[in-house]
N, C-alpha and C positions, 0 to 999 in steps of 0.2 A: 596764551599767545601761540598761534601758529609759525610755525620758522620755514622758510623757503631757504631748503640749500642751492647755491648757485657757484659752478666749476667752470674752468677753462671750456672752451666750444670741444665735444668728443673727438677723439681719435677713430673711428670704424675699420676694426683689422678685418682684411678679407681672406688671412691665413687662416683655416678653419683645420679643426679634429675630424676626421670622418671614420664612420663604422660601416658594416652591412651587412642585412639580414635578408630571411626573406618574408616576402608577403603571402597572406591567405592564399593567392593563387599561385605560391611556391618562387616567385621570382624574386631576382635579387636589386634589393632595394639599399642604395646609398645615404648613411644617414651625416649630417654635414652640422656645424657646428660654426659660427660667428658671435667671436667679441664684440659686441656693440659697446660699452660704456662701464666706467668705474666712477662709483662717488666717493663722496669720505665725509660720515655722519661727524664733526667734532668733538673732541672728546669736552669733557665736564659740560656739556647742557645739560641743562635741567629744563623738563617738562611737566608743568603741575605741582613743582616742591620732588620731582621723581628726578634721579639720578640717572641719564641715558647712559643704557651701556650692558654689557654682559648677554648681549642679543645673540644668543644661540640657535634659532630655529625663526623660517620664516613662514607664513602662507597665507594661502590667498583665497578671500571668498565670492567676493564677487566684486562686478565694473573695476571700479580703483581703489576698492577697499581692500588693505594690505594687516597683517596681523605680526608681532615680534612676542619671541618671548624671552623675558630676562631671568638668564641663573643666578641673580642675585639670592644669595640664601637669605633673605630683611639682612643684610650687611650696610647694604649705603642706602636703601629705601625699601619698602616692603614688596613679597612676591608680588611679581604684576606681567600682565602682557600690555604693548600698544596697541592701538588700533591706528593706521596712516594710510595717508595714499600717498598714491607714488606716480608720477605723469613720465613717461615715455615712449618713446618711438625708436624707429629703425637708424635714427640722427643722436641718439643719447636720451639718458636720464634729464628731462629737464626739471623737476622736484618732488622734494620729498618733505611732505605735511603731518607734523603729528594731530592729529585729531582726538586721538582718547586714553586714559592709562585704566585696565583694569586689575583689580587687587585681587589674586587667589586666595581662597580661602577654603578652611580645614573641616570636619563633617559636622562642628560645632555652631558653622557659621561663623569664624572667628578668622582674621587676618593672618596670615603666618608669623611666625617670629622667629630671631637669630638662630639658623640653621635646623632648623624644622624640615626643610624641605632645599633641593638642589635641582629646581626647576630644566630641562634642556630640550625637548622637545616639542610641539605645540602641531595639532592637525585638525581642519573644522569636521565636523560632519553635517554634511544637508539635509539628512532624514529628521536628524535629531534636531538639526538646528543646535548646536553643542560644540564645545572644546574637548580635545582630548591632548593630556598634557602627561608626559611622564616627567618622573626622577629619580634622580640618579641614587641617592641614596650613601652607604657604608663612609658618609663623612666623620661624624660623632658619635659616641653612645648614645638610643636614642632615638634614630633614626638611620638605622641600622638596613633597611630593605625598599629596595628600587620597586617606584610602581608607576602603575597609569591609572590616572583615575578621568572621569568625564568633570568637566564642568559647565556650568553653562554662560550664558552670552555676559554675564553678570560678574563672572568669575566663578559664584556658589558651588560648592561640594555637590556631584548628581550621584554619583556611584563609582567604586572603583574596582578596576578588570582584572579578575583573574587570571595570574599568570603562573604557570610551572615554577613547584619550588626547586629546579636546580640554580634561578636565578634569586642566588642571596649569597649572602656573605655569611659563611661557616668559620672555614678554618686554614688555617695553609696547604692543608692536601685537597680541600674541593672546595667548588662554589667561586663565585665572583670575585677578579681583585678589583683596591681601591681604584675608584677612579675609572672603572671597567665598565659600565650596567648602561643605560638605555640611552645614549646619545639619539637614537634617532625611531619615528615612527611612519608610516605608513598606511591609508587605505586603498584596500581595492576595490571593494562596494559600501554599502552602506554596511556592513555586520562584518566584513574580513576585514581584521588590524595585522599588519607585521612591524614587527619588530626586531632589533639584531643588538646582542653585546657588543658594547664598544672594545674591549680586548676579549681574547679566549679564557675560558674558563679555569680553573687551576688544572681539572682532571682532563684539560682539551689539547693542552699544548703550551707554547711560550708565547711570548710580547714578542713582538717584531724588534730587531736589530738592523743595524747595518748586513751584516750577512745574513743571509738567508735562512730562516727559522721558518720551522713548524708552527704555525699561527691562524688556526682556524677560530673562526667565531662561526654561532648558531641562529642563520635567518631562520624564524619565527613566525607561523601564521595561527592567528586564533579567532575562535568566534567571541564578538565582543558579548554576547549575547549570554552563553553558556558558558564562556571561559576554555572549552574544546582545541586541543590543538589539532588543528588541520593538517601540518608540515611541518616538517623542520629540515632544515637542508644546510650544509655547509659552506661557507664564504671563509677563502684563504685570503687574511689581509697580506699584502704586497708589504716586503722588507722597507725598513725606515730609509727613505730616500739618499740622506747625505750620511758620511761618516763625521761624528763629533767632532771638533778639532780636538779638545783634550779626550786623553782616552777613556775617560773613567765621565766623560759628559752626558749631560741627559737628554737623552732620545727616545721617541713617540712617533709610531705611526699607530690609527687605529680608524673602525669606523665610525661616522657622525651624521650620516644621516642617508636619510630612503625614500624613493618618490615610486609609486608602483605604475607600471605601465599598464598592463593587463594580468591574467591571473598565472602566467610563465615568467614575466620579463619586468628586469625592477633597473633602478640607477641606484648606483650605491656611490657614496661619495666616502674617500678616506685623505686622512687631515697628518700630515709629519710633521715635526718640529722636533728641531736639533740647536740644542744649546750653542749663540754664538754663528749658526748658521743661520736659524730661520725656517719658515715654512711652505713644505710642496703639499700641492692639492691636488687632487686628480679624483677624476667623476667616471666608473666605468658604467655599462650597460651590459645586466645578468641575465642568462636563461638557466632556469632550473629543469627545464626539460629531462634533461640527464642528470639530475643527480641523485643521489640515494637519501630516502630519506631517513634523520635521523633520529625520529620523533624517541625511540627507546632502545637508544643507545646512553649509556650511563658515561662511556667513556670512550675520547674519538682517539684518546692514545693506542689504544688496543682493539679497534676495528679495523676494519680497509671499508672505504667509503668515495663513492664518487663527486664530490664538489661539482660546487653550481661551475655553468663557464662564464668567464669575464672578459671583457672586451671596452679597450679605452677608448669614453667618448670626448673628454675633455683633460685635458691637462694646464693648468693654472701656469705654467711656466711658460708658456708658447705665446704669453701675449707681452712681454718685455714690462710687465706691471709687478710694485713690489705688492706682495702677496701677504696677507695677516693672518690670521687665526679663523676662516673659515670654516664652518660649521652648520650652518644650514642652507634651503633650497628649496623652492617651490616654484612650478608654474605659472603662468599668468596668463592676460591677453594675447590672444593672436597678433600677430604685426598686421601689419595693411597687405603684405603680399602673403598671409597665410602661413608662414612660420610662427613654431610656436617660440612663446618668450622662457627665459628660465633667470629667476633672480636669484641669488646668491648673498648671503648674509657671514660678516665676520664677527666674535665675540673678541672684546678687544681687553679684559679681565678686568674691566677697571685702572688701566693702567695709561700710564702717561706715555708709556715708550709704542705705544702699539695704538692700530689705529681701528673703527667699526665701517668697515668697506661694503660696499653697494652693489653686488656686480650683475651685469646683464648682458644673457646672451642669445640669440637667434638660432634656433634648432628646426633642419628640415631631413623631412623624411622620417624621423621618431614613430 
């Protein structure tokens, strides 16, 4: 069965985020940013016997074919992406249609099973006509190393991407912490993937606090082809947004995910959440033009190195909406006046307090 979500008629805030760059022929270009609409996916549907929910990552292939992917580890139903469309304009979201559930599967051809796999990222590629999907990994013994593997339209195993072993899970002096590895991916062509740790590495620096920490993580470009790192450039994640109410509470900021502009200029999205408060989102806009690269550097403790620069293009706080556990972002249709669209997806963990939010916004000048 297809399910039409149908919301209150949209709010359209015309309070936007702006940045500015410049263009090819050096001039300085205003880049502007409008909320158009928020939906709210219900929690406990079920689509196909599949459990809606844990939608970490969204994209887009073509007309109004829309893609999710769920980090269900086979917990409440097995790995799977959706396939839906999504009907909107510059007036709001007016629905959202599942249309298909796909089941990932392992080199065996076999379905995933209870934590096998910790699905979070999802990017199509056109050349290939293919999915490319990471995870996260260092949950259980077991499944111990975060990767990106292709698959195809089917879900099927096609091959999986070479990536630098400093991204693994060692020890407490190096390598990956839990819960740290691949929230998010990126293409620039058909053959350039990037990719970034969701926190810094053991030997990189700390987790983001309320006060200002040392918090680098490592954007990542490689050839999908050779497995070649092309770059490596540093992204300082921004201090956790609120301070805890209790002292001793849990707090998170980190990054979640990457849409690439051209082969300088990326959007990097970073996701806070603070026990008891809640979460801030905020979307900036990166040039790596200036930064050092740090493809063979073993340790960014004991270098000096130039970070990419950032500059906020959206801030989740500024549209008076309560705000969930977002996490992914992708492109879409142009609007009718030429602005491009950007959707926004929240992972809501399977939980009954928290909700899978929809969001859509109008970007000119980008």
């Amino acid at each position: 069965m297809n399910l039409k979500f149908i919301d209150f008629l949209p709010i359209v805030f015309t309070l936007f985020c702006s940045c500015s760059h410049t263009d090819k022929n050096n001039e300085q270009v205003d880049t502007k940013v409008t909320f158009i609409d928020k939906k709210v996916i219900p929690n406990n549907y079920y689509y196909k016997e599949t459990l809606v929910g844990g939608l970490s990552s969204i994209e887009y292939v073509h007309d109004s074919s829309w893609y999710f992917i769920s980090d269900d580890r086979s917990e409440y139903s097995l790995s799977r992406l959706y396939n839906f469309e999504v009907d909107y304009s510059l007036q709001g979201i007016d629905s959202v249609i599942f249309k298909g559930v796909i089941y990932l599967k392992n080199e065996q051809g076999n379905r995933f099973d209870f934590d096998d796999i910790d699905p979070e990222s999802l990017r199509f590629n056109k050349s290939t006509n293919s999915f490319f999907f990471s995870s996260e990994g260092g949950r259980t013994e077991g499944n111990t190393s975060p990767f990106i593997r292709e698959a195809s339209l089917t879900g099927d195993f096609v091959r999986e991407i070479t990536v630098p072993a400093q991204f693994d899970f060692y020890n407490e002096k190096k390598g990956l912490r839990k819960n740290g590895a691949f929230e998010s991916l990126a293409f620039q062509n058909d053959s350039v993937l990037w990719f970034v740790n969701e926190l810094p590495l053991i030997e990189d620096g700390e987790t983001p606090q309320f006060e200002k920490t040392n918090s680098p993580v490592r954007l990542t470009k490689i050839n999908i082809n050779t497995g070649e790192v092309l770059g490596q450039f540093v992204y300082m994640i921004e201090p956790v947004q609120a301070k805890p109410i209790e002292e001793d509470g849990f707090s998170i900021n980190s990054v979640v995910e990457l849409l690439c502009l051209d082969s300088n200029h990326l959007l990097v999205m970073e996701r806070s959440y603070i026990l008891g408060v809640g979460n801030y989102v905020k979307v900036f806009k990166i040039s790596i033009e200036n930064a050092t690269d740090v493809t063979l550097v073993k340790s960014l403790l004991s270098e000096q190195y130039v970070p990419v620069d950032k500059e906020l293009l959206i801030d989740f706080s500024d549209y008076n909406e309560k705000i969930d556990n977002v996490e992914g972002m992708a492109f879409g249709k142009s609007f009718a006046d030429g602005r491009k669209s950007l959707l926004c997806i929240s992972d809501n963990n399977f939980s009954d307090s928290q909700e899978t939010q929809l969001w859509l916004f109008a970007i000119e000048g980008l």
